[in-house]
N, C-alpha and C positions, 0 to 999 in steps of 0.2 A: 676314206672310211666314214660312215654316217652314223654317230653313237650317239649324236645328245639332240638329235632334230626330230623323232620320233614324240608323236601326240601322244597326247593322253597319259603320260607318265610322270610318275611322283617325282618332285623335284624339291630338297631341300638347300636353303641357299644360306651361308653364312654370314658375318661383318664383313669377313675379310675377301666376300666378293668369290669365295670356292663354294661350289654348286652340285649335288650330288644327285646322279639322274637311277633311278631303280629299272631293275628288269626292261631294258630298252637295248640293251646292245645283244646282238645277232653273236653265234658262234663263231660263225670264222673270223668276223672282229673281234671276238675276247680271245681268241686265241694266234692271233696275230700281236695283240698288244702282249699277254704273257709270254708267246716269242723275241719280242721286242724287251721285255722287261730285262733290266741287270739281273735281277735274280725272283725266281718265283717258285715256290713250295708245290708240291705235287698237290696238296689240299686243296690249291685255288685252281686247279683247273676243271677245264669246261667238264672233260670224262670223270671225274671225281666225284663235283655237283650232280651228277645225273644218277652215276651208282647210288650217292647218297640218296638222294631223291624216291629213286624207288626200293629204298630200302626197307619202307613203310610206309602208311597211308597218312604218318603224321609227321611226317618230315615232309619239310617244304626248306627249298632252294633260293633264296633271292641273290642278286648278283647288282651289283651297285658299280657305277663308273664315279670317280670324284674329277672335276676338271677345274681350272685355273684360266681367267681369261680365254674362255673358251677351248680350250688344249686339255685333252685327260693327262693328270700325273698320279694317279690311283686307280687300281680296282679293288674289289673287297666279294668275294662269296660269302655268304651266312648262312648258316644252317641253322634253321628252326625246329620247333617241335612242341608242338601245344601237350602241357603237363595238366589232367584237369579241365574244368570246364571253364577257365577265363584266366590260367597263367600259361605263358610264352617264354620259354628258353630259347635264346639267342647265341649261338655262338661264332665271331671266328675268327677260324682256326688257321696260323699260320700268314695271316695279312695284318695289314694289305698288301697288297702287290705295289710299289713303287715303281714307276715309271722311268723316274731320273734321278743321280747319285747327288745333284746340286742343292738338294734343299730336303734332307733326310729330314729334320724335326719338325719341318713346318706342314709338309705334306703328312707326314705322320699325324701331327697332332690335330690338323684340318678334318683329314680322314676319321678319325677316331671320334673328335665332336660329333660329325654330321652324323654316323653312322649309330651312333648312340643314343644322339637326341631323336632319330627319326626311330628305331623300332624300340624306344622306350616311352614314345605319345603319350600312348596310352594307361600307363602308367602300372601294367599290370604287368611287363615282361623284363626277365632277367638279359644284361647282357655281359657275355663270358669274354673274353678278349684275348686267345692266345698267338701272343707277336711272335713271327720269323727271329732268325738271328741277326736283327738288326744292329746298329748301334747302341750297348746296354744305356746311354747319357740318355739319346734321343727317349728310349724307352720308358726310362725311370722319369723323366720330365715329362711325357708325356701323362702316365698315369697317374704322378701330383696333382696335375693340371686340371685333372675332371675326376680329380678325386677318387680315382678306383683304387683297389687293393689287390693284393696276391691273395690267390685262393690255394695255389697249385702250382708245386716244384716240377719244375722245367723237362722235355724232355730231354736226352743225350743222343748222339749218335758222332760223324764224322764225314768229312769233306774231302774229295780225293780230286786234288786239280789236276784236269785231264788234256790242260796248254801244256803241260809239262812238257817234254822229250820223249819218247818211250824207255830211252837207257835209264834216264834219271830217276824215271815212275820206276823201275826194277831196283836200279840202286838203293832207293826211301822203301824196298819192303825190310822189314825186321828179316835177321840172319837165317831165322829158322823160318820162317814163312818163305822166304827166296829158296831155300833148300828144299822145302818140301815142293816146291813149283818144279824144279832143276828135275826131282825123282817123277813128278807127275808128266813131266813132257816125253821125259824117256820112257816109260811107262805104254800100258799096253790100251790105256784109254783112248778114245777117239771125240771130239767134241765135232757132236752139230747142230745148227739154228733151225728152227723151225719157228712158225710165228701165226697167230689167230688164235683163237679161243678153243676150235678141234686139239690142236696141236697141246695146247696149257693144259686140258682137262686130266691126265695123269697126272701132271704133278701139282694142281689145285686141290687133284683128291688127296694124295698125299699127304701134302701140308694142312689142310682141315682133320685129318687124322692127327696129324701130331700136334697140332695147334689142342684139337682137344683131350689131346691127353695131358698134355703139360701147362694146359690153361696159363695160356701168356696172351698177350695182349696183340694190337695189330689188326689190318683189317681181316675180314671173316675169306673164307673162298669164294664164297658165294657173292661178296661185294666184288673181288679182285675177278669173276669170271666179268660180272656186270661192264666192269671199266674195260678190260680187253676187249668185249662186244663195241662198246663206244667209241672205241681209239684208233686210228687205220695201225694195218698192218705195220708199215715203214717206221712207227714210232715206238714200238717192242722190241725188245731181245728176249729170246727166248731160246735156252741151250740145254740140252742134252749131253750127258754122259753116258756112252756107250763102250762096255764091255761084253765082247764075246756074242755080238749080236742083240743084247737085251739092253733097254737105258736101265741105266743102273744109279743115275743123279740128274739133275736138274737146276735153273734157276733161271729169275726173273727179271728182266729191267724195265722201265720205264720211263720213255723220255717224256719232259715238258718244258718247252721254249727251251732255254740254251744248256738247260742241265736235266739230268737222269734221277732214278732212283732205281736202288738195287734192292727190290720187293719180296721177295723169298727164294731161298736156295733149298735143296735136300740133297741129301744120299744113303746108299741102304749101307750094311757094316763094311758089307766086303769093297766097296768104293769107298768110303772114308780112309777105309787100308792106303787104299792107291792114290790118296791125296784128292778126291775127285774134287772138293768143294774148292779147293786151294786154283785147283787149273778150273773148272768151272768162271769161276770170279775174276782173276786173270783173264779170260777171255772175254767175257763181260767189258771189262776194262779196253779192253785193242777195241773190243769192236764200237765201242761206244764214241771213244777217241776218233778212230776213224770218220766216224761220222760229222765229225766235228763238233760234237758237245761238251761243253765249258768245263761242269765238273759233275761229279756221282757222288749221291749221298749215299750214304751205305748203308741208311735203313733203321736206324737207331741201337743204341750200344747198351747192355745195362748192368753195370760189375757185380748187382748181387744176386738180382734173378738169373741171370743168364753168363756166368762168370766165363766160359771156353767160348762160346759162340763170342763173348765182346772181346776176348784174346785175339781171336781168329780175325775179327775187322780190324782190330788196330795193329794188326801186322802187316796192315796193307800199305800203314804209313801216311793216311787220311790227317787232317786235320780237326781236332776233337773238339764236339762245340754243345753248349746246354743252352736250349732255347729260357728264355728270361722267366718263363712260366705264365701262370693264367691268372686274368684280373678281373676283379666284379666292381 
């Protein structure tokens, strides 16, 4: 792979000999190395940056590699957005990407310099910092370090390890959630996958309907068709709840490198009856497993806004985790 040999690109270099090369690495290398990564956030991938990107004519996309003796152990996406006519918001979200589990705080805190010092040159741009579920130590030393602060309480959601067994993954659902599965199978619904952006547009319209009626947060439809266009087929799930000939529910996956994300689900009354969302998600689950992806986030949880919906994911018996929050 040829990431750091490319002319002409901004190259910032620290003490400690880590070297951080901007917008120079090709697609299918950044998305080989987020394959490659222990763990990487749906934010830093390549179909994210690009939705993002043309979400507006004032977001702009950089994508930074940080290497070590010559060897990347970093990636970082940033998202920008000129406020005004000479200040720069910097944010991001969810990195870096860590390459290797052997040196969390040093790559972390390497990362975090370079990447600060270089879109802060100039002296007029904000930069926002919100870390993955790293190590809270690594975190919290890292943000002493270069002096940032919390701005912003973390988000929530939960982690469903998908190495598990399958009897085991069914054993860890909550009593009532395994029960409502047990009535959903016997049941008169029929679950099927379809996959592209044709196949999404009902239930994209859906969910922007109810997205704007109950004004919750999340990305919009309109970004979520953007990254479907971007993404090949193979790396979606996408299910259908079928009664009686009509879909009657829906929902969303999305794989990146070794882990998934469970992007939006729905159903109309009379499918919620029959459990639809409960077997929906469940099969979400087989089939992701199948494929052999590591684990499925489940898309973030939130006990006050959304008190049944974060019932419903932690029945699934996830791992519950609050990102550290965001630093200026």
């Amino acid at each position: 792979m040829t990431i750091l040999s490319a002319r002409g690109v901004d190259r910032h270099r620290s003490a400690q000999s880590a070297e951080i090369t901007w917008d120079a690495c090709r697609k299918d290398d950044w998305n080989d190395l987020i394959d490659a990564a222990p763990d990487a956030a749906f934010e830093q991938t390549w179909m994210y940056g690009e939705a993002y990107a043309a979400s507006s004519p004032a977001a702009v996309v950089r994508r930074a590699v940080l290497a070590a003796d010559g060897a990347p152990v970093a990636l970082a996406q940033v998202f920008t957005r000129r406020i005004g006519p000479v200040v720069t918001v910097a944010q991001l979200l969810r990195g870096p990407v860590l390459l290797r589990q052997d040196a969390i705080e040093p790559d972390l805190s390497a990362s975090v310099m370079l990447l600060r010092s270089a879109l802060r040159q100039d002296g007029r741009s904000l930069f926002f910092w919100t870390p993955d579920a790293l190590d809270p130590s690594a975190v919290t030393a890292t943000a002493r370090a270069h002096r940032m602060r919390p701005v912003m309480t973390g988000h929530s959601s939960a982690q469903v390890d998908l190495t598990r067994a399958t009897d085991d993954l069914r054993r860890g659902l909550h009593v009532k959630w395994r029960n409502a599965l047990t009535q959903a199978e016997a049941g008169p619904l029929r679950i099927e996958a379809k996959g592209g952006r044709r196949a999404a547009a009902w239930l994209l319209e859906r969910y922007g309907t109810l997205r704007r009626s109950r004004r919750f947060g999340g990305p919009s439809a309109e970004m979520l068709s953007a990254v479907i266009d971007g993404i090949p087929k193979h790396e979606t799930v996408l299910l259908r709840a079928i009664a009686e000939g009509e879909a009657v529910g829906g929902a969303l996956f999305l794989q990146h490198g070794r882990n998934a994300s469970y992007m939006i689900g729905w159903t109309d009354p009379a499918a919620r009856a029959l459990n639809a969302g409960t077997l929906l998600l469940w099969k979400g689950i087989s089939t992701l497993k199948e494929r052999g992806i590591a684990s499925l986030d489940l898309g973030g949880i939130d006990t006050h806004d959304a008190p049944g919906i974060a019932r419903f994911k932690l029945g699934v018996g996830g791992d519950p985790y609050t990102l550290p929050g965001t630093f200026l």
